[in-house]
BAFI-3210 file (N, C-alpha, C; in Angstrom, 3 decimals, decimal comma, padded with zeros to 6 digits):
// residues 239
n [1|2|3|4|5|6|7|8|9|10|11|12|13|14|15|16|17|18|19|20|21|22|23|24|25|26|27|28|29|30|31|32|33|34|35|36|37|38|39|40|41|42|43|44|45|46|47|48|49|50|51|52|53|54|55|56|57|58|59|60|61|62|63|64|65|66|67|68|69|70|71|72|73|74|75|76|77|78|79|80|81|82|83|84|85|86|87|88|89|90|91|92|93|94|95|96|97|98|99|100|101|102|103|104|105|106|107|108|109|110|111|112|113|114|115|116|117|118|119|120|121|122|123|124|125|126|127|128|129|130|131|132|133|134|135|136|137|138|139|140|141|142|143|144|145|146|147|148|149|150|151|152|153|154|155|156|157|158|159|160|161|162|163|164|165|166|167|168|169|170|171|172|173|174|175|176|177|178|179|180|181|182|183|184|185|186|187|188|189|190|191|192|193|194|195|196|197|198|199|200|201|202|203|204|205|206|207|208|209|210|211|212|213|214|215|216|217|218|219|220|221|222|223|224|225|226|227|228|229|230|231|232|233|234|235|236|237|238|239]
n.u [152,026|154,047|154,915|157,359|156,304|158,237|161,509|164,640|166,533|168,491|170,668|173,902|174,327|173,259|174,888|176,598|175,169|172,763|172,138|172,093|170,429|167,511|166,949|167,081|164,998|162,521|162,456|161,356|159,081|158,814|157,661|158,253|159,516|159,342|161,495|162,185|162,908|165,125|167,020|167,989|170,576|170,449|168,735|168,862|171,379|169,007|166,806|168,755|168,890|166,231|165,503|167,364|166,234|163,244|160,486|160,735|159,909|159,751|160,527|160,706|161,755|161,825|163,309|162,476|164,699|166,662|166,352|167,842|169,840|169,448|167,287|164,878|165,282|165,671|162,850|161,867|163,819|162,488|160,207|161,269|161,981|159,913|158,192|159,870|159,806|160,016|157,038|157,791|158,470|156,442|155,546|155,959|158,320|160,236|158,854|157,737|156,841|158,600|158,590|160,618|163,176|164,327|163,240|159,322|158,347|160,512|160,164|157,984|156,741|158,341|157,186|154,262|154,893|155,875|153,436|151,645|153,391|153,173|150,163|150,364|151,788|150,295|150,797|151,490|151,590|154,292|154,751|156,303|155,536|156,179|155,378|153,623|151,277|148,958|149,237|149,881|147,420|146,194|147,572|147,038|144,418|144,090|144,815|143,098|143,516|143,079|144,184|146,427|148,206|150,132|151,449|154,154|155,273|153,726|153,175|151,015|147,716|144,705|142,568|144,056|144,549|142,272|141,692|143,368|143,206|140,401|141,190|142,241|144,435|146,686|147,951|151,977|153,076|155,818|158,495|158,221|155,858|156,459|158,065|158,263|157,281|155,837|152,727|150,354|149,910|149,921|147,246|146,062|145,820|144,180|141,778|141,557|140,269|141,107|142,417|143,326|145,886|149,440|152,573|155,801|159,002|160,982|164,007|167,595|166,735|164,566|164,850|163,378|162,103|164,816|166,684|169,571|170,110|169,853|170,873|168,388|166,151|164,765|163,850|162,948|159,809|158,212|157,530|156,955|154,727|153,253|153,076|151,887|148,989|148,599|148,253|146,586|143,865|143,821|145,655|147,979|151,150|154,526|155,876]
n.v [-013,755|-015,876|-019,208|-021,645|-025,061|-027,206|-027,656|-028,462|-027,715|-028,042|-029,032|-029,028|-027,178|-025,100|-024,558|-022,312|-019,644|-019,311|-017,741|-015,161|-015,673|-016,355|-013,508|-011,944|-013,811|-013,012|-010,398|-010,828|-011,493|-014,393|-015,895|-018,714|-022,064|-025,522|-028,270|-031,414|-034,621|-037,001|-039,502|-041,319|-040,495|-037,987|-036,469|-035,051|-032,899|-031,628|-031,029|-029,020|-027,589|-025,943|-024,953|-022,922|-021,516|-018,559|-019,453|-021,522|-025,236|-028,567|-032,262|-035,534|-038,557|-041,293|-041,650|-043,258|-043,927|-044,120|-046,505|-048,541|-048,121|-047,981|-049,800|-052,104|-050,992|-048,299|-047,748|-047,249|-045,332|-043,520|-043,133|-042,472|-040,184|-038,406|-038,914|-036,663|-034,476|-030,871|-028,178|-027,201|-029,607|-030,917|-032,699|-036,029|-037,480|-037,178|-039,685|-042,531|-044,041|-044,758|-045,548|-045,372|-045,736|-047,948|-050,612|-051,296|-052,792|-053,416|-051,150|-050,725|-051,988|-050,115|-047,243|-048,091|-048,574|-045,699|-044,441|-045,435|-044,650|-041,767|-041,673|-042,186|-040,856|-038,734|-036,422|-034,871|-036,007|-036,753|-036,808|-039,039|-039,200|-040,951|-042,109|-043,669|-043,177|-044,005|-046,550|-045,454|-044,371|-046,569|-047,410|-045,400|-045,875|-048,031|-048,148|-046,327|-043,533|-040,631|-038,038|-034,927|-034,445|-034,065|-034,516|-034,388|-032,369|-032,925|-034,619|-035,850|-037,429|-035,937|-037,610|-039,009|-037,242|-036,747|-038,682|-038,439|-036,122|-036,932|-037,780|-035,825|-035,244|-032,735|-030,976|-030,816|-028,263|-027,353|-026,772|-028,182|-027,680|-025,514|-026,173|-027,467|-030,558|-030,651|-030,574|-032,266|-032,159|-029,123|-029,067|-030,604|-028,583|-026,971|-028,149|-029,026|-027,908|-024,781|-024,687|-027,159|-026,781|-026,462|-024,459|-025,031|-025,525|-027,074|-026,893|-027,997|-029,519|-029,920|-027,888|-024,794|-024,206|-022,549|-022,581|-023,901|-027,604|-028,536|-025,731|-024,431|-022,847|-021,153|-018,894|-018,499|-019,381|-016,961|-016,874|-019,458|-019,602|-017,486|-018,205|-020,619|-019,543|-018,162|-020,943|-021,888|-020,505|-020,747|-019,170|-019,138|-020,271|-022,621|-021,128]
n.w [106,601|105,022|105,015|104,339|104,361|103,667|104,032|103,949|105,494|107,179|106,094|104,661|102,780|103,779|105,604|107,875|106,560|107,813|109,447|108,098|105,994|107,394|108,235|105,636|104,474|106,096|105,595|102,912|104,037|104,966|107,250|108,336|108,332|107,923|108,861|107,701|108,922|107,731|108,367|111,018|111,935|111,425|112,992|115,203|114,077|112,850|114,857|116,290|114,261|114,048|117,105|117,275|115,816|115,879|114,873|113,089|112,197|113,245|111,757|112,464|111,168|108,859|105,496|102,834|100,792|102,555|104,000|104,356|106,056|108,450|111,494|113,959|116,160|115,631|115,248|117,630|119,134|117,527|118,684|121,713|121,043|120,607|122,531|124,452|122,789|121,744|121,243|118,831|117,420|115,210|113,341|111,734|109,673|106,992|105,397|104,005|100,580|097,335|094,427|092,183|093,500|095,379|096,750|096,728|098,336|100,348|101,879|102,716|105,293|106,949|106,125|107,019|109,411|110,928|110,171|112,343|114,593|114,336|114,779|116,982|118,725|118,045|115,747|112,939|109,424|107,019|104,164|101,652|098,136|095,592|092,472|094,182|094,758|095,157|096,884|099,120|099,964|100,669|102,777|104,902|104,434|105,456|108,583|109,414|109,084|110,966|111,184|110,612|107,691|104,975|102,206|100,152|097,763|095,938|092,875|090,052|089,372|088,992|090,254|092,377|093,659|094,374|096,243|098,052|099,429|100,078|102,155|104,415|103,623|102,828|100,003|099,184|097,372|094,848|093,154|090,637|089,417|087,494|085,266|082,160|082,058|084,104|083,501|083,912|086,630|086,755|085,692|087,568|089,826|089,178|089,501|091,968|095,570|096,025|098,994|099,878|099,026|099,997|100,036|099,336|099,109|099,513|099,380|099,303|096,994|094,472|092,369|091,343|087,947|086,101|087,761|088,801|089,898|092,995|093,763|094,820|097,077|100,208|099,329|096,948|097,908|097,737|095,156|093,653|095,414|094,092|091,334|091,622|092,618|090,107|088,155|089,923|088,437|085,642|084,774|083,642|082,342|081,912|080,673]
ca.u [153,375|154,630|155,645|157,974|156,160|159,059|162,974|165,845|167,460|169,540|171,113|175,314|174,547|173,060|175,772|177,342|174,468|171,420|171,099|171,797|169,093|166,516|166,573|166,797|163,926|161,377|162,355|160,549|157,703|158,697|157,616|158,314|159,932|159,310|162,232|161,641|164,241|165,115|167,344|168,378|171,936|170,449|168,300|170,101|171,042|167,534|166,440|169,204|168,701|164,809|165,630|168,284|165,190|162,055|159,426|161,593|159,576|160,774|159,833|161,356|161,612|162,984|163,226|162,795|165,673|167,832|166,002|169,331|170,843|167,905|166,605|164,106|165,687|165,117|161,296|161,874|164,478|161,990|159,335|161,595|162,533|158,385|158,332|160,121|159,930|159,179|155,747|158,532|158,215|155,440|155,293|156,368|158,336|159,849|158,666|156,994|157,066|159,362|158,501|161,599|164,045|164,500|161,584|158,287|157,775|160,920|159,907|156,199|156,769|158,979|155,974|153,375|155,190|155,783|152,212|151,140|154,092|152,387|148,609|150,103|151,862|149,534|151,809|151,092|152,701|155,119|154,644|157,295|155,341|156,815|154,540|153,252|150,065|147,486|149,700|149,750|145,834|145,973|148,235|146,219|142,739|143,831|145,744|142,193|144,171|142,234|145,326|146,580|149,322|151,034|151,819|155,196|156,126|152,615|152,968|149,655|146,567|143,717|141,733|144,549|144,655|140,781|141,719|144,455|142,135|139,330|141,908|142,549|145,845|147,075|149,123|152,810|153,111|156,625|159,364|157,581|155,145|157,455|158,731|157,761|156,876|154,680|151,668|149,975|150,424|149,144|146,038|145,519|145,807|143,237|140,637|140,981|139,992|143,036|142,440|143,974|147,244|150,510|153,517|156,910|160,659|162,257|165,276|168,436|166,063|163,566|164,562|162,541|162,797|166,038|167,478|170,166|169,577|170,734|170,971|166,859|166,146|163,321|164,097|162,001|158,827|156,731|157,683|156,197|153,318|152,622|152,829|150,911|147,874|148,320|148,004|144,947|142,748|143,972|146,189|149,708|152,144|155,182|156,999]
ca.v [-014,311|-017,219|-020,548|-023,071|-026,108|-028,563|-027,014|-029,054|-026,103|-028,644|-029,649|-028,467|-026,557|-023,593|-023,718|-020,635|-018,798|-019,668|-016,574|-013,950|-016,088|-016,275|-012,534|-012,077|-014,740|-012,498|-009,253|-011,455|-011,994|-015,976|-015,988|-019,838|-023,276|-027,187|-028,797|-032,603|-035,332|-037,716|-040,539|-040,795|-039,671|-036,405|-035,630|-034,481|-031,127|-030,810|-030,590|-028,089|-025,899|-025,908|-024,607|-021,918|-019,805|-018,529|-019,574|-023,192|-026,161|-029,523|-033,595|-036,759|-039,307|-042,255|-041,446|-044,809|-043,684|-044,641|-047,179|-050,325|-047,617|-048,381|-051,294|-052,001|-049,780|-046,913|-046,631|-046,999|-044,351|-042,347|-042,670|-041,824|-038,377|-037,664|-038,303|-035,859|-033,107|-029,616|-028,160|-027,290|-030,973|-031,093|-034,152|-037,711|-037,831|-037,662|-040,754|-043,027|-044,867|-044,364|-046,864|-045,187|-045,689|-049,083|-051,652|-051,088|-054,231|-053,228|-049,773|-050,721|-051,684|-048,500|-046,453|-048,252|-048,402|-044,367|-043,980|-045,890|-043,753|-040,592|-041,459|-042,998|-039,238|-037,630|-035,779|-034,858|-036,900|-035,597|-038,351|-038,890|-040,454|-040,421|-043,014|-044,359|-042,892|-045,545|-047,256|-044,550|-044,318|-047,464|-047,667|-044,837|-046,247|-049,824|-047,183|-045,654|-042,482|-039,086|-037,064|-033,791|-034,993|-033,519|-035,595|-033,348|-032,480|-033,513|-035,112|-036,662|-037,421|-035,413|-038,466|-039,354|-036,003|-036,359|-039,583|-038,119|-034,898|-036,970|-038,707|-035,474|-034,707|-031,716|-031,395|-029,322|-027,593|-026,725|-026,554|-029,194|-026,793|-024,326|-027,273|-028,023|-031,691|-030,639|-030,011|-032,706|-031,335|-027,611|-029,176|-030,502|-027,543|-025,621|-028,916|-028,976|-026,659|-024,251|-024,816|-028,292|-026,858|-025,546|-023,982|-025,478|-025,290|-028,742|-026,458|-026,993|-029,602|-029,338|-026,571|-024,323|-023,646|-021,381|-022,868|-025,146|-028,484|-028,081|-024,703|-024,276|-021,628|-021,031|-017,338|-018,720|-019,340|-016,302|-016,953|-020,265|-018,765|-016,279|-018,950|-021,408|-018,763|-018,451|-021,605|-022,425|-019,922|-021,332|-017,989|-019,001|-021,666|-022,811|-020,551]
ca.w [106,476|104,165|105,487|103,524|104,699|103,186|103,626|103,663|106,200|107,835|104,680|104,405|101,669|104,198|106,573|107,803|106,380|108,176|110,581|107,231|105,324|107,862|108,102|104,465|104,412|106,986|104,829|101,967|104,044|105,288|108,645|108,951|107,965|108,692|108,713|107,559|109,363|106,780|108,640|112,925|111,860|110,314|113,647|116,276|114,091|112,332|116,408|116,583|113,660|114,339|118,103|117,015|115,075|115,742|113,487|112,491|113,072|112,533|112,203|113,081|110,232|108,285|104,803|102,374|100,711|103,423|105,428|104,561|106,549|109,792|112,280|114,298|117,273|115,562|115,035|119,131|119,003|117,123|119,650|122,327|120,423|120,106|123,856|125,314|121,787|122,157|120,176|117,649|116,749|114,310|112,978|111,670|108,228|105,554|105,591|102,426|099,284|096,053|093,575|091,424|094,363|095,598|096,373|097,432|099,207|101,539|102,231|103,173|106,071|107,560|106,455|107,827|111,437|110,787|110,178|113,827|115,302|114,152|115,200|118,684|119,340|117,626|114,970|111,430|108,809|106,554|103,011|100,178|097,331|093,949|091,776|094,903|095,392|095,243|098,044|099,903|099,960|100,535|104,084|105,689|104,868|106,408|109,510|109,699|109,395|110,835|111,660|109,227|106,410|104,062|100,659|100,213|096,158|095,231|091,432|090,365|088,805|089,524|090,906|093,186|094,393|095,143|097,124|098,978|100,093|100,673|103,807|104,973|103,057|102,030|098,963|098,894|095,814|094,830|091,787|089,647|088,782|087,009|084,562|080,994|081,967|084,823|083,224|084,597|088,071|086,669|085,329|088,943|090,729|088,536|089,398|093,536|096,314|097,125|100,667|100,155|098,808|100,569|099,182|099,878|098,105|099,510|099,492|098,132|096,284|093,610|092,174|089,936|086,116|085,801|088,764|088,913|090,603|094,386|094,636|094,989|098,684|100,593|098,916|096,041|097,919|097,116|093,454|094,173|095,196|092,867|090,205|092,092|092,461|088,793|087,840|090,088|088,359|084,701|083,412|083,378|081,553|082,603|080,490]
c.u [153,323|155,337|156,154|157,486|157,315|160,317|163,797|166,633|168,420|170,875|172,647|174,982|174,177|173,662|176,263|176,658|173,285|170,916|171,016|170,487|167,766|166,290|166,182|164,995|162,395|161,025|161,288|159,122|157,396|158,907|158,153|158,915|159,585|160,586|161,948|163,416|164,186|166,304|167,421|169,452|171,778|169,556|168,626|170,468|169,748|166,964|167,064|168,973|167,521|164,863|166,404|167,081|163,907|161,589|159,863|160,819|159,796|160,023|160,484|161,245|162,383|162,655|162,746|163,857|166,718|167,019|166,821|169,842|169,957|167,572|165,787|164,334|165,394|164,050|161,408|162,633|163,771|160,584|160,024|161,775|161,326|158,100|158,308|160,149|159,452|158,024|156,746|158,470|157,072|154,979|156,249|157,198|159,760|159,401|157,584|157,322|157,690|159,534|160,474|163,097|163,786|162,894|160,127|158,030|158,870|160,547|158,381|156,321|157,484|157,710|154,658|153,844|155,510|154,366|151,318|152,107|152,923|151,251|149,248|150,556|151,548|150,212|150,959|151,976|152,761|155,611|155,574|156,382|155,445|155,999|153,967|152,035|148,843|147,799|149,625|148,229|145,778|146,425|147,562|145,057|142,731|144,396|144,637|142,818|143,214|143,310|145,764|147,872|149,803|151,495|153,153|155,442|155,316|152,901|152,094|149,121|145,736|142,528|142,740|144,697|143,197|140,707|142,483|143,734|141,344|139,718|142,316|143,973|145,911|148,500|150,163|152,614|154,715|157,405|158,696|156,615|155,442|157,804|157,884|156,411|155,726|153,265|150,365|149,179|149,603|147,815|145,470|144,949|144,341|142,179|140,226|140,652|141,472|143,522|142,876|145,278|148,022|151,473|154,686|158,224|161,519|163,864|165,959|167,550|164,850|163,157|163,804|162,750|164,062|166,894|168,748|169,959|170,706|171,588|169,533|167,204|165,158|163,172|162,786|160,444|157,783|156,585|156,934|154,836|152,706|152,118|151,193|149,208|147,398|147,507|146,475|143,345|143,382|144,835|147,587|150,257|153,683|156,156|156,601]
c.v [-015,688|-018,259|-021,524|-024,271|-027,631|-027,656|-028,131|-027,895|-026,732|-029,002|-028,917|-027,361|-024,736|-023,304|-022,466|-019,071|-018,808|-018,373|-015,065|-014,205|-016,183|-014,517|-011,978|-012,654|-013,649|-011,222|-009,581|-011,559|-013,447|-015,999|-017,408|-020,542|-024,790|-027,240|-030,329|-033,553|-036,435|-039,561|-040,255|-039,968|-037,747|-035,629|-034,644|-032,615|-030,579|-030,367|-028,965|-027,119|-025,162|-024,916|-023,608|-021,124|-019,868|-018,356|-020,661|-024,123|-027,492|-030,911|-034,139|-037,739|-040,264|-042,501|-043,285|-044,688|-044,321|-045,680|-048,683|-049,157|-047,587|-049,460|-051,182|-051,053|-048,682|-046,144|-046,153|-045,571|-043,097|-041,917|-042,130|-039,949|-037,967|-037,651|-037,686|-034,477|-032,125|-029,520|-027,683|-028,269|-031,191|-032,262|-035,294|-037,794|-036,744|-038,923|-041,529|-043,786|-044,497|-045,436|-046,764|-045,395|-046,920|-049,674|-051,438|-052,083|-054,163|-051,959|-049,354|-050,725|-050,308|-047,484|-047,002|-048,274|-046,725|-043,918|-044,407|-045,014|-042,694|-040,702|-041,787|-041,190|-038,530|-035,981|-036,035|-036,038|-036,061|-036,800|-037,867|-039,400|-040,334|-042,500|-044,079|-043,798|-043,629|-046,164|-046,984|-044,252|-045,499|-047,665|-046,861|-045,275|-047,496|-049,113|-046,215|-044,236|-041,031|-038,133|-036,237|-034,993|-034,350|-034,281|-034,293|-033,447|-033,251|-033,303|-036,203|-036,053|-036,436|-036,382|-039,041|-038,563|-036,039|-037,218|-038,777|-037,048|-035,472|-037,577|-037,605|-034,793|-033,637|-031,946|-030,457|-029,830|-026,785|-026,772|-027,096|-028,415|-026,129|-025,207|-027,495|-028,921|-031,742|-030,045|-030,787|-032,321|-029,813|-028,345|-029,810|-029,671|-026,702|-027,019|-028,928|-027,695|-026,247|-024,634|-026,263|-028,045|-025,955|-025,348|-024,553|-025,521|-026,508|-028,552|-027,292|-028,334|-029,099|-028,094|-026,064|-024,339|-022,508|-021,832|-023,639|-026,186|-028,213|-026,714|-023,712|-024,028|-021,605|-019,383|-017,620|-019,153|-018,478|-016,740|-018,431|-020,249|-018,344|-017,699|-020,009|-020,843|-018,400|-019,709|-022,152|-021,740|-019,967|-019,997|-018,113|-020,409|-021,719|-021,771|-018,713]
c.w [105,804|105,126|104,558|104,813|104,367|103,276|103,986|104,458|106,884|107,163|104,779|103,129|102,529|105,853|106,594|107,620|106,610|108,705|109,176|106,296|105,699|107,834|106,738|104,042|104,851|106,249|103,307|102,386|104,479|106,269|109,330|107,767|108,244|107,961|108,284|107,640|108,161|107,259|110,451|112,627|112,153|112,196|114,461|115,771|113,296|113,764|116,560|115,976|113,921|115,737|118,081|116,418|115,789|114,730|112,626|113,284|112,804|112,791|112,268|111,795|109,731|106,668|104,146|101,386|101,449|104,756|105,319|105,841|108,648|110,377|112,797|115,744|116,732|115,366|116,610|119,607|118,592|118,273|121,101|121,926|121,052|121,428|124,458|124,055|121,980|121,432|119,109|116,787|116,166|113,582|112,570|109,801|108,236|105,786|104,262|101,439|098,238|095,210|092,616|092,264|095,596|095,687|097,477|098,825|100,593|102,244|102,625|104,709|107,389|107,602|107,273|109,374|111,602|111,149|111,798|114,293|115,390|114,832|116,900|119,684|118,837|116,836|113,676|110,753|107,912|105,103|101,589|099,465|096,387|093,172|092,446|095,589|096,144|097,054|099,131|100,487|100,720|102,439|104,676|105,581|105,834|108,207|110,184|110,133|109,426|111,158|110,115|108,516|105,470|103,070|100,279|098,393|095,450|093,560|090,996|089,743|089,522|090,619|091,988|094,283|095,264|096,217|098,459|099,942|101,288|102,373|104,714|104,853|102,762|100,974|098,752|097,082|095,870|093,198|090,913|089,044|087,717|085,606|083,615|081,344|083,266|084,766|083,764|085,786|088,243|086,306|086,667|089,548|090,346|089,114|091,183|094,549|096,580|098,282|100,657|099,464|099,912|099,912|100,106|098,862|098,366|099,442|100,390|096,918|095,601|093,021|090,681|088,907|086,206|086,553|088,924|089,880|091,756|094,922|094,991|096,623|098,912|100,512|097,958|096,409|097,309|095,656|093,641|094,217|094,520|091,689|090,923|092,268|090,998|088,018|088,363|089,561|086,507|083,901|083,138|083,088|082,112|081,877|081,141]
res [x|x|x|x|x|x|x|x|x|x|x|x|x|x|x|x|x|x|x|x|x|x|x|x|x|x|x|x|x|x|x|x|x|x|x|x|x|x|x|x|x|x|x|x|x|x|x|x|x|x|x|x|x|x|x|x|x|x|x|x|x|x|x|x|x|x|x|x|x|x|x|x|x|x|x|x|x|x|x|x|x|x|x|x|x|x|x|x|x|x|x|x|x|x|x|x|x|x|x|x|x|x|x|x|x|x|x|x|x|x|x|x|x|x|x|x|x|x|x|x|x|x|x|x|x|x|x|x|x|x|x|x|x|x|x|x|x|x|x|x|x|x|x|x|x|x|x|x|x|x|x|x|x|x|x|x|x|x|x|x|x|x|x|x|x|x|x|x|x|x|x|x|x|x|x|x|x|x|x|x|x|x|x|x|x|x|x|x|x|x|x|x|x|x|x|x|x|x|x|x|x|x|x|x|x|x|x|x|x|x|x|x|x|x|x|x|x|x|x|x|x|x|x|x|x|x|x|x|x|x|x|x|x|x|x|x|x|x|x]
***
């Protein structure tokens, strides 16, 4: 069975149709989901949708996206959640750096108090990093980080990729692949061990080639897949 490690299932866009899509979903072969919390607001129904399925598992997080919208009550807030969370609760994130989306220098600290969350309740982490790799390397080696991870919508060098591994990361692999401009990305894949990738859709983001932006499903995993098995053994192009 297939797992979307990254969905967006909380997201308005798959109201109304969660319980025809999960079945839909299993008929595909997608035994599972992570859910990834992205502010406090948002938790509350990522908890809920996560607890409405079997085979939905979900994290706790504070995007850097929205951390003007955050204080210091809520890393506390977030350790209360991790507290009392079922094993549904999987880990710590979205949570991370976005050089292209406001400033590094405010959004350091959020992740680094994320990343002590995670090791203190012993949770995976669940990492945004869009041209923030290095940094990222950089906060888990000083964090002496041995816990699993996930780098979510891995875009990257091949030598960043070898850093990120060598900490214990795993890298999702999703839409970016599929895309002209992600060749990059394919010439990765063909250089690391498989066993450090996962497949994920970030659904209703990151959607594939053909797709329109924001209406990307965790329908499109195997396709995902398929490609992604392509690409790591050097026979397929994005077209």
């Amino acid at each position: 069975m297939l797992v979307d490690v990254h969905c967006h299932f909380d997201f308005p866009q798959f109201d109304g149709r969660r319980e025809q899509l999960m079945g839909e979903l299993r008929g595909q072969g997608i035994g599972g989901l992570v859910i990834p919390g992205v502010r406090c607001a948002d938790w509350p129904k990522v908890q809920q949708v996560a607890m409405a399925h079997s085979g939905v598992f979900y994290c706790l997080g504070i995007h850097p996206w929205y951390i003007d919208e955050h204080g210091p009550e809520d890393l506390q807030r977030l350790r209360d959640h991790l507290a009392i969370a079922s094993e549904q609760c999987v880990g710590v994130g979205e949570c991370g750096l976005d050089r292209l989306r406001g400033s590094l220098s405010e959004q350091m600290p959020w992740f680094e108090a994320q990343v002590r969350v995670a090791a203190e309740y012993q949770r995976a982490l669940v990492i945004h990093s869009v041209k923030a790799h290095d940094e990222v390397v950089e906060v888990l080696k000083a964090a002496n980080w041995t816990g699993n991870a996930l780098v979510h919508g891995f875009s990257g060098s091949y030598q960043q990729a070898v850093k990120l591994i060598d900490l214990g990361c795993m890298l999702g692999v999703g839409g970016v692949i599929t895309h002209a401009k992600g060749g990059k990305t394919r010439d990765t894949l063909t250089r690391v061990p498989a066993s450090a990738l996962v497949i994920e859709t970030d659904a209703p983001d990151m959607a594939p080639a053909g797709v329109r932006q924001g209406q990307n499903s965790p329908q499109f995993l195997p396709d995902n897949t398929a490609r992604t098995g392509l690409y790591c053994v050097g026979v397929a192009s994005p077209n």
